[in-house]
C-alpha positions in Angstrom: 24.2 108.2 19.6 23.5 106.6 23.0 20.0 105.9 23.9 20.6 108.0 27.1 21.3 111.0 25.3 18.5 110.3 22.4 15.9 110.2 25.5 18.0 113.3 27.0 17.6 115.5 23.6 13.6 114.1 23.1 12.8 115.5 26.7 14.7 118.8 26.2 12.5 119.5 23.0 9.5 118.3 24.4 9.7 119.8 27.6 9.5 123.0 26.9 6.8 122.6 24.2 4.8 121.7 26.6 5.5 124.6 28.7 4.9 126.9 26.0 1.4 124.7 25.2 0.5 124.7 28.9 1.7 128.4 28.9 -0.5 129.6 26.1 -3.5 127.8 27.8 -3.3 129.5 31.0 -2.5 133.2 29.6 -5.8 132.1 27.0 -7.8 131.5 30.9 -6.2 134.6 32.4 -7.0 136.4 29.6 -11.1 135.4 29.3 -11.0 135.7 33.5 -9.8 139.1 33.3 -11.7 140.1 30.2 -14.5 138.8 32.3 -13.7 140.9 34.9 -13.0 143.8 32.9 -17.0 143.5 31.5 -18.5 143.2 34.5 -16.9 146.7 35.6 -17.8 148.6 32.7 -21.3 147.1 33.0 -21.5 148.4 36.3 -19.9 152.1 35.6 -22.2 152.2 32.5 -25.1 151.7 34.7 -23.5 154.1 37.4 -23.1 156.9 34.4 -26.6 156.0 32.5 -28.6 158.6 35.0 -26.2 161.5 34.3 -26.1 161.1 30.6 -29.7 161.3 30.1 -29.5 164.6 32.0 -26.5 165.8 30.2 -29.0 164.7 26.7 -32.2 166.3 28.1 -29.7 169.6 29.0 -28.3 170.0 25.6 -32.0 169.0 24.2 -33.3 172.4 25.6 -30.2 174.7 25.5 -29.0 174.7 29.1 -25.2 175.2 28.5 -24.9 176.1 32.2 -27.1 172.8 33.0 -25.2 170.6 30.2 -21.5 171.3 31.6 -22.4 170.2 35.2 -23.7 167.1 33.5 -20.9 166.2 31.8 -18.6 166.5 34.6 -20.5 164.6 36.8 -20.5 162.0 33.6 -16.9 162.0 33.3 -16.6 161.7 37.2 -18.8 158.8 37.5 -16.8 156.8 34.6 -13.8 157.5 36.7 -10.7 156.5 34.4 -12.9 155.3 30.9 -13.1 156.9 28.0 -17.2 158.4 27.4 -18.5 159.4 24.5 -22.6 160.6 24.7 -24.1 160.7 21.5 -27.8 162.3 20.5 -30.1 160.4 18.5 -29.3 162.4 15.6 -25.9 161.3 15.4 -24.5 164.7 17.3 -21.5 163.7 19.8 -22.7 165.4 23.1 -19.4 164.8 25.3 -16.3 163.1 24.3 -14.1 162.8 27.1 -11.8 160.0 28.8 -8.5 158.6 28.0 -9.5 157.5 24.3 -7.6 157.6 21.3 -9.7 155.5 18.8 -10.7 156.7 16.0 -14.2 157.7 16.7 -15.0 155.8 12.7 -14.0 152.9 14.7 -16.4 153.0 17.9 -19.6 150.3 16.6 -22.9 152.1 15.1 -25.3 151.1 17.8 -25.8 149.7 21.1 -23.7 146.2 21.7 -22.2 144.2 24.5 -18.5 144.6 25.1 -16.6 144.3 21.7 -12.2 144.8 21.3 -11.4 147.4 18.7 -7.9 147.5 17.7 -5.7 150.5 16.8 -2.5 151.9 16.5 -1.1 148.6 18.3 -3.3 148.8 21.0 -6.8 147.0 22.2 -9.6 148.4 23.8 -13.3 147.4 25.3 -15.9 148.9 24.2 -19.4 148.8 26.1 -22.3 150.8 24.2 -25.4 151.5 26.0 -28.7 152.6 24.7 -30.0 156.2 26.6 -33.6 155.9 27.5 -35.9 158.9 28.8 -37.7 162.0 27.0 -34.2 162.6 25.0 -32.9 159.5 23.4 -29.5 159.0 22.6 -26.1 156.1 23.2 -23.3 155.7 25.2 -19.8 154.3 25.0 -17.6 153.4 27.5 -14.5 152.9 26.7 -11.3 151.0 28.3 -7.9 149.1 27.8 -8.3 145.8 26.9 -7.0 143.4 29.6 -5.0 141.7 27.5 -2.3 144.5 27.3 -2.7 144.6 31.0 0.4 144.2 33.1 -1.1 141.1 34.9 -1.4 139.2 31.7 2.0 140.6 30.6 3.4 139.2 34.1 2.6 135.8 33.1 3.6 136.0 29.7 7.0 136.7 31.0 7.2 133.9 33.4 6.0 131.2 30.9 8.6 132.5 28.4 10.8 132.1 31.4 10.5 128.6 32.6 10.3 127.6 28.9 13.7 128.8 28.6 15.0 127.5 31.6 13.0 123.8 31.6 14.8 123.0 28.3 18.1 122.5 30.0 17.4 121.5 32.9 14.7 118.7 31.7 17.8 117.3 29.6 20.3 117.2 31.9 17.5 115.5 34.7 16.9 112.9 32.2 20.3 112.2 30.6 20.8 111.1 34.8 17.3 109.6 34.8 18.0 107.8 31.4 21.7 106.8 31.9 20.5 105.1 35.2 17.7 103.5 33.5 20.5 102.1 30.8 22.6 101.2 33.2 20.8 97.2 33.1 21.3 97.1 29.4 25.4 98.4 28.9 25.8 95.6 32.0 24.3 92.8 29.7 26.0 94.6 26.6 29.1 94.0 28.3 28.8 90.2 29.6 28.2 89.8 26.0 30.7 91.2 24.5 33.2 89.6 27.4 31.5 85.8 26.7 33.7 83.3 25.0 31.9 81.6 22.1 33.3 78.0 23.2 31.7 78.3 26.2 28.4 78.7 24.6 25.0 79.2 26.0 26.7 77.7 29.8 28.3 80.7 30.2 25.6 82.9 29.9 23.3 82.6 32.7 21.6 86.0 32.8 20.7 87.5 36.4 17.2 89.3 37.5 17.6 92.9 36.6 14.2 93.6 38.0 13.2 95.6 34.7 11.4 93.5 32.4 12.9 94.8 29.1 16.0 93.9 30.3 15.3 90.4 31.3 13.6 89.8 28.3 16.9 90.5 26.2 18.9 88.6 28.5 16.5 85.5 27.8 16.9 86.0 24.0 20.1 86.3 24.0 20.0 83.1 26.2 17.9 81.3 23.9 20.3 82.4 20.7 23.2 81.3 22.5 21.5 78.2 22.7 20.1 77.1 19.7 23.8 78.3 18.1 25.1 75.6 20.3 22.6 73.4 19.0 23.4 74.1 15.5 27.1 74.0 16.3 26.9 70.5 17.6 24.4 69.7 14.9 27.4 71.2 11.9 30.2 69.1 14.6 28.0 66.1 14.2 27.1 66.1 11.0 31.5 66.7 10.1 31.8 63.5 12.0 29.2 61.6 10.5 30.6 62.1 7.1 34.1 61.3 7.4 32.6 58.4 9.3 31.0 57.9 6.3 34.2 58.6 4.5 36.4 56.4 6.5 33.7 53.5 6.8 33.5 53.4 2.5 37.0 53.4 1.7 37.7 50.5 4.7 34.5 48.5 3.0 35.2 48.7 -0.4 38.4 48.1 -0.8 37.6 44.0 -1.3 35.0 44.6 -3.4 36.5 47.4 -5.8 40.1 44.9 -5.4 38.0 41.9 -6.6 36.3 43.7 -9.5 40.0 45.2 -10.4 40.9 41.7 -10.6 38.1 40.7 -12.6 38.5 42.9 -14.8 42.4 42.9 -15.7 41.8 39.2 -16.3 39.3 40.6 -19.0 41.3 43.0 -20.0 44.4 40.4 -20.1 42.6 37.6 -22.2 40.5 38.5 -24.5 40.0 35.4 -26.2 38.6 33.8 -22.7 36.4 30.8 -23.0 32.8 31.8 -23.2 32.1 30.0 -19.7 35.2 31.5 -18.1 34.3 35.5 -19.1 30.7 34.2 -18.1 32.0 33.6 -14.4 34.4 36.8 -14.3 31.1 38.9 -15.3 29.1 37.5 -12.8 31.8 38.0 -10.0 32.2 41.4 -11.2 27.9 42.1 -11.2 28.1 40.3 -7.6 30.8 42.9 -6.1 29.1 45.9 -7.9 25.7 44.8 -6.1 27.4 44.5 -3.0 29.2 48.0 -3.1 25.9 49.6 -4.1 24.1 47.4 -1.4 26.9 49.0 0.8 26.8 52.2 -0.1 23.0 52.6 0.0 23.0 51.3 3.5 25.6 53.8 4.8 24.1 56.5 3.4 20.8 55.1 5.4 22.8 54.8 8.3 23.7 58.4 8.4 20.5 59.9 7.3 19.3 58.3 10.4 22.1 59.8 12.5 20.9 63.1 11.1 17.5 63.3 11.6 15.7 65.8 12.9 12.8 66.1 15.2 10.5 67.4 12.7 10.7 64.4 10.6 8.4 62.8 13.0 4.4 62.1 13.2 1.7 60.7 14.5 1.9 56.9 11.8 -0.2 53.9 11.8 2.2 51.1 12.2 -0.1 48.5 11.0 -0.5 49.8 7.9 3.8 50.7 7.1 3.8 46.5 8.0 1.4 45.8 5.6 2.8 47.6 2.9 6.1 46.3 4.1 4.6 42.6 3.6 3.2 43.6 -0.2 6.7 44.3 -1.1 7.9 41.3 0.0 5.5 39.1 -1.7 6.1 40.8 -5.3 10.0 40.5 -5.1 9.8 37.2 -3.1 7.0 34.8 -4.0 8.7 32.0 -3.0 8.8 32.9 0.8 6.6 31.1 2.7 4.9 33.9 4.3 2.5 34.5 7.2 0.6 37.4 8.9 -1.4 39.0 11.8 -1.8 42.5 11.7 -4.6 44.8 13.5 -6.4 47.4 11.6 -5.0 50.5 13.1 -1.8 50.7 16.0 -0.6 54.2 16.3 2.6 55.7 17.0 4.7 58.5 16.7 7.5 58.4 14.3 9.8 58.7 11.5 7.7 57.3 8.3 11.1 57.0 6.4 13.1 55.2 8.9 10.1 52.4 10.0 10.0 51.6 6.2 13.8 51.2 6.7 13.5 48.9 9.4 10.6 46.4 8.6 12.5 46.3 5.0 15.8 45.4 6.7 14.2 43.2 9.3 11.7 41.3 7.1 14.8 41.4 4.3 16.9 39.6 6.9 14.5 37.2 8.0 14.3 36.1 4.1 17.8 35.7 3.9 18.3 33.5 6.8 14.9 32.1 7.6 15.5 29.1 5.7 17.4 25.5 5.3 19.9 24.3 3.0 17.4 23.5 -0.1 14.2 25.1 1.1 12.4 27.9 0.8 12.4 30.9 3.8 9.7 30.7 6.0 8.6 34.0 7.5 5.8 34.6 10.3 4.9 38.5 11.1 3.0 39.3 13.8 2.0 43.2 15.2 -0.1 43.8 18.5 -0.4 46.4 21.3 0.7 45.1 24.4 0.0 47.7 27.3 1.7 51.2 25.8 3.9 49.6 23.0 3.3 48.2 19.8 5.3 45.2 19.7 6.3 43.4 16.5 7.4 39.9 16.2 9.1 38.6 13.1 10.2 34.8 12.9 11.8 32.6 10.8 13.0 28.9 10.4 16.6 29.4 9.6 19.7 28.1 11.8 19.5 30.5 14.5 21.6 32.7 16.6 23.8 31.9 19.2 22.9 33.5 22.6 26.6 34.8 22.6 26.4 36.4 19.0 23.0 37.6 19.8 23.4 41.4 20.9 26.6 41.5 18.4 24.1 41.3 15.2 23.3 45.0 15.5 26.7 46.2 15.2 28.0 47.4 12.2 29.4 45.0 9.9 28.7 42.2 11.7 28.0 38.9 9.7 28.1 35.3 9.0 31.0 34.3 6.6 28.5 32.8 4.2 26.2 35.9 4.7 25.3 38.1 1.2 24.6 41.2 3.0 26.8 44.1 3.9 26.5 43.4 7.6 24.3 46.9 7.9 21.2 45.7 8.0 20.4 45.1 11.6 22.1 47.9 12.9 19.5 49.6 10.8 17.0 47.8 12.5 18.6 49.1 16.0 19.5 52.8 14.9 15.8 53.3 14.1 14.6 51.2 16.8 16.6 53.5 19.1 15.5 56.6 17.3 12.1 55.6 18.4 12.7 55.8 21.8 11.6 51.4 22.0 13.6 48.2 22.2 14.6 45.4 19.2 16.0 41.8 20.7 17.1 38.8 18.7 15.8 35.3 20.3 14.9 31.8 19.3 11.8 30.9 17.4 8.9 29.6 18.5 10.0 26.0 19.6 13.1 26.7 19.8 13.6 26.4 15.8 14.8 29.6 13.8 15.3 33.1 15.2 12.8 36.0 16.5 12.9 39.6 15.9 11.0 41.3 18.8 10.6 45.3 18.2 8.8 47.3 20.9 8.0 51.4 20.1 5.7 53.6 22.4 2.5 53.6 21.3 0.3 57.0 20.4 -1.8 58.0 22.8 -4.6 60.9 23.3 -3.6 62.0 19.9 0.3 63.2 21.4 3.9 61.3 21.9 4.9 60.1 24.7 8.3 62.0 24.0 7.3 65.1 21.4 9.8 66.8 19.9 13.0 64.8 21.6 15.3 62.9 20.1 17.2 60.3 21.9 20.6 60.7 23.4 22.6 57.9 21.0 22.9 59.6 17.6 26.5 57.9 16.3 25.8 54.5 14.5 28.0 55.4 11.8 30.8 57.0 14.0 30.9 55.0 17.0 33.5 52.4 17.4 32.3 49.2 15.9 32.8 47.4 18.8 30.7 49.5 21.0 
């Protein structure tokens, strides 16, 4: 059922209740007004007629027929069209006259203000005096109730009327009322159901329909449409960054998983190798498997990086993700030569996961290449605030970079010939540089000797990001083109 016609039926039931509710309140006023009314009169006839019956009493008292029937006219006159009954004290009725059908059983025992007595269908007021003088005695007045009166009967009829009428007409008044009123609402049901789900949220720029309900739908709808798109190209993304993934593994390990094929037919081939041959094929085939998991782990990094989301980030103390960084590398390398100078506290906003990814990749690096033929790596890490970044200096005393190779050492599988790595490693250290919204460089060392590592990130301040709750714009280090 339409909403129009739901409001149309509600007001053609509810009008006319309350017609018939405002309807019964006014015939209950009429009613007490004229009831009022009706009182008042028979007050004032009762005091007009008290005289006469205490002359018709004293008459009948001392057996003046003659007297007593001039009496009881004039009684009868003076309560013009009520009924009169005159009653001795004894109980004797005196006169009964008057338009009065009640049963006189009926009529109250004693004096009383105005009471209704019902019978045979019809109400009446009755108004019962005491008599006073030398001859005591009552009397009744009696009279129609007003509410059989044709006034109140009147209004009765026209209530019942407009009750019958108001229930149509109310319906079909708000059926127009109510289909106008929809009119905003089957104009944004229909851009709806006419948008084209490529076009997405774009395509759906809702208008001002100047009523507030309406524009409040149109802005959910808005905002639906929009986070859809964002989980659309969240699902598209996260499609390409696994056959990235995919394509990136197969390309990879093919040497690897070729060389350990090798190895291992020549095993399979010769089983009476020499002790110090099969020696050599098993440590070929434990170096490739270490560099295919080494490989796959950082892929799979790599892409968890791509696919982060924004709540993955807090408010972190840098200082203390380097230090732990640093313990690590002095229990699996206690042969680096190895210096620090860390603050107690520099806060940022980030990614706990993805800084422990970078300082292990970048301090991991600098062991691998911060050292010369026959001597142990010598590493130098260094974390300060400069202005609004925290800036983080790692050096070694290896061979260096080239200034022309220098950006290229972030890109994905970029190495040296004689590098053990999987060529991953820094373009860790840029992905979640980048996802940090700061900067990472590769430079000489100090005096020109070795290379430096210089990562900048925003620092934290007044307790909020500088960028809450964005992300940045790059998110495709495992599905952009390597060369980009």
């Amino acid at each position: 059922m339409k909403l129009s016609t739901r409001i149309a039926l509600s007001v053609a039931v509810m009008v006319p209740l309350l017609v018939l509710g405002a309807g019964g309140l006014l015939l209950g006023l009429v009613n007490k007004d004229l009831r009022g009314q009706q009182d008042a009169r028979l007050r004032e006839r009762a005091a007009a007629v008290l005289p006469s019956a205490r002359a018709l009493l004293a008459a009948d008292h001392n057996g003046r027929p003659r007297a007593e029937q001039n009496q009881g006219r004039k009684v009868l006159g003076d309560a013009l069209d009520s009924g009169v009954r005159v009653t001795a004290a004894d109980g004797a009725v005196v006169l009964a006259g008057g338009p009065s059908p009640i049963d006189p059983a009926r009529l109250p025992g004693g004096p009383g203000g105005p009471v209704t007595v019902r019978e045979h269908g019809s109400a009446w007021r009755v108004l019962t005096v005491q008599v006073d003088g030398a001859v005591p005695g009552t009397l009744a007045l009696i009279a129609p109730a007003a509410a059989d009166g044709p006034q109140l009967a009147a209004v009765r009829r026209r209530v019942l009327l407009v009750t019958v009428l108001a229930a149509p007409v109310s319906g079909l008044l708000a059926l127009a009322l109510a289909d106008r009123a929809t009119l905003s609402t089957r104009r944004l049901s229909r851009r709806a159901v006419a948008l084209d789900p490529a076009a997405g949220a774009a395509a759906f720029a809702p208008g001002r329909s100047r009523i507030a309900e309406v524009d409040e739908l149109a802005t959910a709808i808005g905002t639906l449409l929009a986070r859809y798109d964002e989980q659309a190209a969240r699902t598209a993304h996260a499609l390409d960054t696994a056959r990235s993934f995919s394509s990136a593994a197969s390309h990879e390990l093919r040497t690897p998983l070729t060389s350990m094929r090798t190895d291992l037919d020549v095993l399979a081939a010769h089983p009476d190798l020499p002790p110090t041959e099969r020696a050599e094929v098993v440590r070929d085939l434990r170096a490739d498997h270490g560099r295919l998991e080494e490989l796959l782990t950082a892929l799979r990094t790599l892409a968890q990086g791509d696919l982060v989301e924004a709540s993955a980030f807090g408010p972190l103390d840098l200082a203390e993700l380097v230090e732990d960084a640093v313990g690590e590398l002095r229990r699996h390398h206690p042969e680096v030569l190895l210096t620090t100078d860390v603050p107690s506290e520099v806060r940022v906003y980030g990614w706990e996961g993805g800084l422990r990814i970078l300082l292990a990749n970048l301090l991991g690096n600098a062991v691998a290449h911060g050292h010369r033929p026959g001597e142990p790596s010598t590493v130098a890490v260094r974390l300060r605030a400069d202005g609004g970044a925290a800036v983080l200096f790692v050096d070694d005393l290896g061979p260096g970079i080239e200034p022309a190779l220098r950006q290229a050492v972030f890109t994905r599988f970029h190495r040296r010939p004689d590098s053990p790595g999987s060529g991953l490693g820094l373009t860790l250290v840029a992905q979640q540089t980048a996802l940090h919204r700061g900067t990472v460089t590769a430079g000489p060392g100090p005096g020109e000797l070795g290379t430096r590592f210089e990562v900048r990130l925003p620092l934290l301040r007044d307790g909020a990001s500088t960028v809450p709750g964005q992300m940045p714009s790059r998110r495709d280090w495992l599905t952009a083109d390597q060369g980009r």
